[in-house]
N, C-alpha and C positions, 0 to 999 in steps of 0.2 A: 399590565400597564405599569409605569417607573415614571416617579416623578425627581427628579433630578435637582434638589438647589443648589445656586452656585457658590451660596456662603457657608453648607453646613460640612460638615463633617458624616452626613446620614444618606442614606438610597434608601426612598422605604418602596416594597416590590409588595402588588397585589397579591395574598396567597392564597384567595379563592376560596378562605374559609374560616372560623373561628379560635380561636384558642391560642395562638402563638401570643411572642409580646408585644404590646404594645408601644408605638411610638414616646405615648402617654409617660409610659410609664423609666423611660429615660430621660426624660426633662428635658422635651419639646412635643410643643402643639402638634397634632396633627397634620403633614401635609396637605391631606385630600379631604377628609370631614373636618378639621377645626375645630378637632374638640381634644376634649382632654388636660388635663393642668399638670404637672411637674408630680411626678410620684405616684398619678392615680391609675388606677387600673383601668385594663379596656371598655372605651367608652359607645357606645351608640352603636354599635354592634357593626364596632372598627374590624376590616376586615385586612388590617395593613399591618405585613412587618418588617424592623427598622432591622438593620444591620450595622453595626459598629462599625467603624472606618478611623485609622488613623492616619492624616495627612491626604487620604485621597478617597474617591468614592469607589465602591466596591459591587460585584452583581454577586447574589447569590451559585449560580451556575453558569457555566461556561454558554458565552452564545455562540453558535457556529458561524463559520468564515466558509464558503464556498470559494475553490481558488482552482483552476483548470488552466493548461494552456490551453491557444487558441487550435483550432483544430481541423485540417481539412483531407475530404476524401474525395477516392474516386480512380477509379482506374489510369492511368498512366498522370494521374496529379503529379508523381514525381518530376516530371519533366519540367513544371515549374519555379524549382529553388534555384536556379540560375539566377531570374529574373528579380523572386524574394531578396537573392542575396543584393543582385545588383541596384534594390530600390531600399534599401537598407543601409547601402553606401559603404559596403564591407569592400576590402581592399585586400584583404592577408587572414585566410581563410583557413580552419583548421579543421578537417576531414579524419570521422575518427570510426574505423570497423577492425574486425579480426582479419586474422588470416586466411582461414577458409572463405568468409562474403568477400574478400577483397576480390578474388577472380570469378566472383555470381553475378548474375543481371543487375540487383538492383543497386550495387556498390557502382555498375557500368551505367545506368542510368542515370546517376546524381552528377557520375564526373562528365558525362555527354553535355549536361547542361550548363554544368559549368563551362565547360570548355568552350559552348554556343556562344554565352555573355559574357566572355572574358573576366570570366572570374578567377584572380591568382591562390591558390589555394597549396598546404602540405597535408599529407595523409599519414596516418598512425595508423598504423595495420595489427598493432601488438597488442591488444586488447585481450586479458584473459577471460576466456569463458567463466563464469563465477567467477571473479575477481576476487582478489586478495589485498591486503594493507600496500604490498608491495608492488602489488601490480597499476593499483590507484595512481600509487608516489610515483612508479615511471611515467606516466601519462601526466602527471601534474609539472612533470621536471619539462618534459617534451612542449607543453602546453606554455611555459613561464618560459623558457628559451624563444619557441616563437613568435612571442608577441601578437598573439593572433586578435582578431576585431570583431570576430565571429567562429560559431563552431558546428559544423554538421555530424549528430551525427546519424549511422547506418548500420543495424543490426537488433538484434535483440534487447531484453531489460541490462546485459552485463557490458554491450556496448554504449546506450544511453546511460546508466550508472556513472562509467567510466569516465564519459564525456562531461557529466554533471560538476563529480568532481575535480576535473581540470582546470574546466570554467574557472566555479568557484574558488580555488584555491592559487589558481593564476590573478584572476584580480584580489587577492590578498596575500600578497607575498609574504608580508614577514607572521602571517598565521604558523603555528604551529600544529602539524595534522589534527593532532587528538581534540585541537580547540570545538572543533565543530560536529567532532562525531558524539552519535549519541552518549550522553549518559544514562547508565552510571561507568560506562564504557572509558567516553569521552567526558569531556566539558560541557558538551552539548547547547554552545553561546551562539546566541539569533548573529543570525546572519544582515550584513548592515550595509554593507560595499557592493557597489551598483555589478552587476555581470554581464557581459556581452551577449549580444542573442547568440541564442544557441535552437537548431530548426532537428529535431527527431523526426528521423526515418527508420520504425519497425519494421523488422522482417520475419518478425514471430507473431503469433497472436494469444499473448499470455500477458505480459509483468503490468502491460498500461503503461510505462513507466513514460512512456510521449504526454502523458496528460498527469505526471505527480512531480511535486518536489521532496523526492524519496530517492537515495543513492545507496544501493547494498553492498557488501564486501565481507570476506570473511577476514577476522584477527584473526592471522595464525597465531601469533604469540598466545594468544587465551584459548587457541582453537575451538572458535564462536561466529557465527556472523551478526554481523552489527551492520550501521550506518549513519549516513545523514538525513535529515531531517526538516526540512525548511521549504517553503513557498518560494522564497528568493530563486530558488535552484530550479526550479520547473522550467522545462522548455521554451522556447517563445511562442513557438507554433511546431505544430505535430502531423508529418504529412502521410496519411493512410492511406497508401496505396496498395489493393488487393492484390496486384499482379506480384506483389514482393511474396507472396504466398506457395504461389502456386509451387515451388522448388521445394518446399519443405518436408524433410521425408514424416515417415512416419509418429515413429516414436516421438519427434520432438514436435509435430503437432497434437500429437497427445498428453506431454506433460507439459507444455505450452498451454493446452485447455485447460486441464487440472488447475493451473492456477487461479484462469478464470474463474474457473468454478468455487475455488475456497476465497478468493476475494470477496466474490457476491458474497454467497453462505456467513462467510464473519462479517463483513461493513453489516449485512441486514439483522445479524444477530448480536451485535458487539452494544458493549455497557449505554445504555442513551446518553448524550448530549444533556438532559437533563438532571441525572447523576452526576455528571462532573462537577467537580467547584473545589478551590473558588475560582471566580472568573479572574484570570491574570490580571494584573492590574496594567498593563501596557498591551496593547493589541500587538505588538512585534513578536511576547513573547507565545500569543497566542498558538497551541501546540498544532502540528500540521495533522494528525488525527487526534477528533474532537468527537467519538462518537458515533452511534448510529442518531440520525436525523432527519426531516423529511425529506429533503432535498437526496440526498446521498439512496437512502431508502427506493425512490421513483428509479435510478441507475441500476443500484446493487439486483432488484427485481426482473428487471427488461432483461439485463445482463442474463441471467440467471434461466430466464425462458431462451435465449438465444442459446446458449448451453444444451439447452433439456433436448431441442430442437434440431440443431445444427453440428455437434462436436460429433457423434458418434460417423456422418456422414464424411466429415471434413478430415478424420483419421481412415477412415477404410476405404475412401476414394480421391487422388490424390485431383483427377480431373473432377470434382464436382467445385465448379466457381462460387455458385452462390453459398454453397456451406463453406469455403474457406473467405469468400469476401466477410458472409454476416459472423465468422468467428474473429475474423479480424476486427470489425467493428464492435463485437462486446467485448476483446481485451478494453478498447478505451472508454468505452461502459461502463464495465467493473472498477477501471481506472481513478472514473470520475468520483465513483459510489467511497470507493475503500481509501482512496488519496483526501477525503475529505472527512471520513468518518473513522478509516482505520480497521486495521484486521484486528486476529486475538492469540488464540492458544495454538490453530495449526499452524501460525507461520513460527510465532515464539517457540514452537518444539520443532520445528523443521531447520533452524538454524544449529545447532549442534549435530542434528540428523546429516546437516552435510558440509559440516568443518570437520566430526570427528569421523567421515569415509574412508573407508581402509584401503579395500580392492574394489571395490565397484566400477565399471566402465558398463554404462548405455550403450544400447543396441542405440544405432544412426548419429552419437557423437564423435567428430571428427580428433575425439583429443589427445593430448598424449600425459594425461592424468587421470590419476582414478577421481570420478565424481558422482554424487549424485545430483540429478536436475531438481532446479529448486521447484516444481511443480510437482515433481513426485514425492520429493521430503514433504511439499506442506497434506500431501493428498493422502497419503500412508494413514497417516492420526486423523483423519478427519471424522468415522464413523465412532471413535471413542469417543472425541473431542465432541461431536454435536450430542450423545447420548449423555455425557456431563451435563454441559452447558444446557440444554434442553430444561432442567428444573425452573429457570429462567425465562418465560419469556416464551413457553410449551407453542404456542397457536404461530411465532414465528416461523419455528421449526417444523412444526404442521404444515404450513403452507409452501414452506419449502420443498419437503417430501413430497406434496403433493406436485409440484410444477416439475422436479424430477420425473413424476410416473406414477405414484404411490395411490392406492385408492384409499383416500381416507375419511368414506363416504359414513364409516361404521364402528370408524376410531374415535381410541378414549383420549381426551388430553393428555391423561397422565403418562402416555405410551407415547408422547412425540418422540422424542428424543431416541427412542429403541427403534421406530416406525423410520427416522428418516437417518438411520447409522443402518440398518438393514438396506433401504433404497439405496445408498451412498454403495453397499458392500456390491450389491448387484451392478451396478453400475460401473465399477472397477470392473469385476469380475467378465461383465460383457465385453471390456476393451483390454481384457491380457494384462492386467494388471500387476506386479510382483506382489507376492502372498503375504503382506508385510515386511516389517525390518528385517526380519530373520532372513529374508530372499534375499535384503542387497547388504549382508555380511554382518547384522547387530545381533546381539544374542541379552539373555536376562542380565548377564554380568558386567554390560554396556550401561544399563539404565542410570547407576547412579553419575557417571561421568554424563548421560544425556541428560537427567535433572539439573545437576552442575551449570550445563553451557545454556540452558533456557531462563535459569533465576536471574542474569543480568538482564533479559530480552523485558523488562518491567516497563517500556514503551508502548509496545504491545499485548503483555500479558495481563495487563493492566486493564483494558479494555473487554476483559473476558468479560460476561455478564454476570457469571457464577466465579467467586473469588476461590482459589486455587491454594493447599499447600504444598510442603516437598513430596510429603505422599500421595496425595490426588495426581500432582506429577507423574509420580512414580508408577501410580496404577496403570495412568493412560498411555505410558510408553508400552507395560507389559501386555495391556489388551492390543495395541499396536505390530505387537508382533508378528501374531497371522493372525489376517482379515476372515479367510474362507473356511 
């Protein structure tokens, strides 16, 4: 309970127990029992404590903000954003996929419907797979030339990303890139200038990114990936159409799941909501992950059984619908879970995992760069990372392991963390996993350039449950090596 006045300078927050200080004893009465005189100690078995405030009132810990696009499913839904568009009153349309979905069904699908409602629209087909600084700033350049009034877009997390950032940075022209990328990267300033609808259409079923106001890219300059950050940026609405699946080869619904998967696993195991503090003093600049919390918790969970469930099916059978319908719908599961509460240590060591890519090229990417898929980078470190983090929070990770598969009818607490980084390794192992870093080209002599590009990722590493130095770092790259 918070009792709130509007003359003082004080927030005094119920703390459910004795001993902190009292109101009293700052020189004012109590606001809840009315006791106490200027100076005196805790009175009447005051169970209230005050927190100093200068100029404005203050919470002890951060309260969570639940913040999703709107979100709709269902087999050929796509054929609807015609209509979305044309009861939204968009006039000058900007349509944003790669190269490869630009000649696939579901890139044909969205412009069928347009083309039904006369909707006048330009499309941007240059979207780079893992985006880069530069590839952002083309699409922002293309995006501020057009003048557009609304934005679709069609593909993956690096085509929505893409699209976020256009938006955004089209309605604020005279910004300068870095104003709104993260820091300590960026400037990392709330975002304040209204954005045009913008309607996501996933053709993978991993990032969520239809249901976050999260936009990834990698700095080349610092060769790191970073990003933005903000509510403002999330979609308007998110149109989950299963048949956008079915074309998806293998591989890349398998490191499409992976991400799934470490979304859940961190938003459920990531620092609480209650740790955080102080509460920002202006709700704007409240941070867009805040936490595991209950809300996020009820997603990251569901999400997580849909996974245990459905991913092994939805990679080794390209015709099974219902396991790529129900993976499609716990990418925005997970979306909901980890966009509101935040990931941790596997995504913060997966972003140097694949800015610093030498030669790697994926089996079933179309590209003509070495990369690696960011569901593989976060997926690699994941059995080190929860065997860490596990000291933390042991019964999360328990129950985790167990929705995996793991019988942990006869397990000791203090073995979560080993218990569900073993499940984790099986798990890989079952779906052809590469054998750690060492399979897609990092060796021991990598790690300290890999610590290097994760110490800026303090957005998310921040949220670890179990705080981290350069050598904990350092260890969990080298057990990342080989998994098997």
């Amino acid at each position: 309970m918070r009792s709130d006045l509007s003359k003082t300078s004080y927030v005094w927050l119920l703390a459910g127990r004795q001993g902190g200080p009292c109101c009293a004893s700052k020189g004012n009465r109590c606001p809840v029992k009315g006791v106490g005189s200027p100076g005196s100690p805790r009175a009447g078995g005051c169970t209230v404590t005050c927190f100093t405030v200068v100029g404005a009132r203050a919470m002890a810990t951060l309260i969570p903000k639940m913040a999703i696009s709107n979100i709709r499913y269902g087999e050929g839904v796509t054929k609807e954003i015609g209509m979305d568009l044309q009861n939204l009153g968009a006039r000058r349309v900007c349509v944003m996929t790669d190269k490869n979905l630009s000649k696939l069904p579901p890139v044909n699908a969205v412009l069928n419907s347009l083309a039904k409602y006369g909707i006048n629209f330009q499309m941007y087909d240059n979207v780079r797979v893992e985006p880069t600084d530069q590839s952002f700033l083309d699409a922002i350049q293309f995006a501020k030339k057009g003048e557009f009034d609304a934005y679709v877009a069609v593909g993956g997390g690096s085509v929505m990303d893409t699209c976020k950032a256009a938006n955004l940075y089209a309605a604020s022209p005279s910004s300068e890139f870095l104003d709104y990328v993260n820091a300590p990267i960026g400037k990392g300033k709330p975002v304040t200038v209204p954005l045009k609808p913008l309607i996501a259409v996933p053709t993978t079923s991993g990032t969520g990114s239809e249901t976050t106001g999260v936009a990834i890219f990698d700095f080349k300059e610092l060769k790191v990936k970073t990003g933005i950050a903000s509510r403002a940026i999330k979609p308007t609405l998110g149109i989950i159409d299963p048949l956008h699946t079915l074309s998806m080869p293998e591989r890349i619904v398998a490191n499409s799941g992976f991400d799934v998967l470490c979304h859940a696993l961190e938003s459920y195991t990531a620092l609480p909501y209650t740790k955080r503090s102080p509460c920002p003093s202006n709700p704007i600049e409240r941070p867009a992950y805040q936490g595991s919390n209950p809300v996020s918790d009820v997603w990251a969970l569901h999400a997580l059984r849909v996974v245990a469930k459905y991913l092994k099916r939805a990679i080794r059978d390209p015709e099974d619908r219902e396991a790529r319908a129900n993976m499609h719908l716990a990418s925005a599961f997970a979306g909901i879970g980890f966009g509101n509460a935040g990931v941790h240590l596997c995504h913060g060591m997966s972003y140097p995992i694949s800015g610093l890519v030498k030669t790697y090229k994926p089996k079933d990417y179309n590209v003509d760069h070495s990369l690696v898929p960011h569901g593989l980078s976060v997926v690699l470190t994941s059995p080190a990372v929860f065997a860490f983090t596990a000291q933390i929070h042991p019964e999360r990770h328990l129950e985790a392991a167990e929705i995996l598969g793991a019988d942990i009818r006869t397990a000791r607490i203090k073995d979560a963390g080993l218990i569900l980084a073993d499940t984790l390794r099986k798990f890989l192992f079952d779906l052809n996993v590469d054998d750690g870093l060492a399979a897609i080209g990092y060796s021991k002599a990598d790690i300290p350039a890999l610590v290097k590009g994760t110490l800026p990722q303090e957005r998310v590493t921040k949220l670890s449950p179990r705080a981290q130095t350069e050598e904990d770092l350092s260890a969990l790259f080298e057990a990342s090596m080989k998994l098997y």
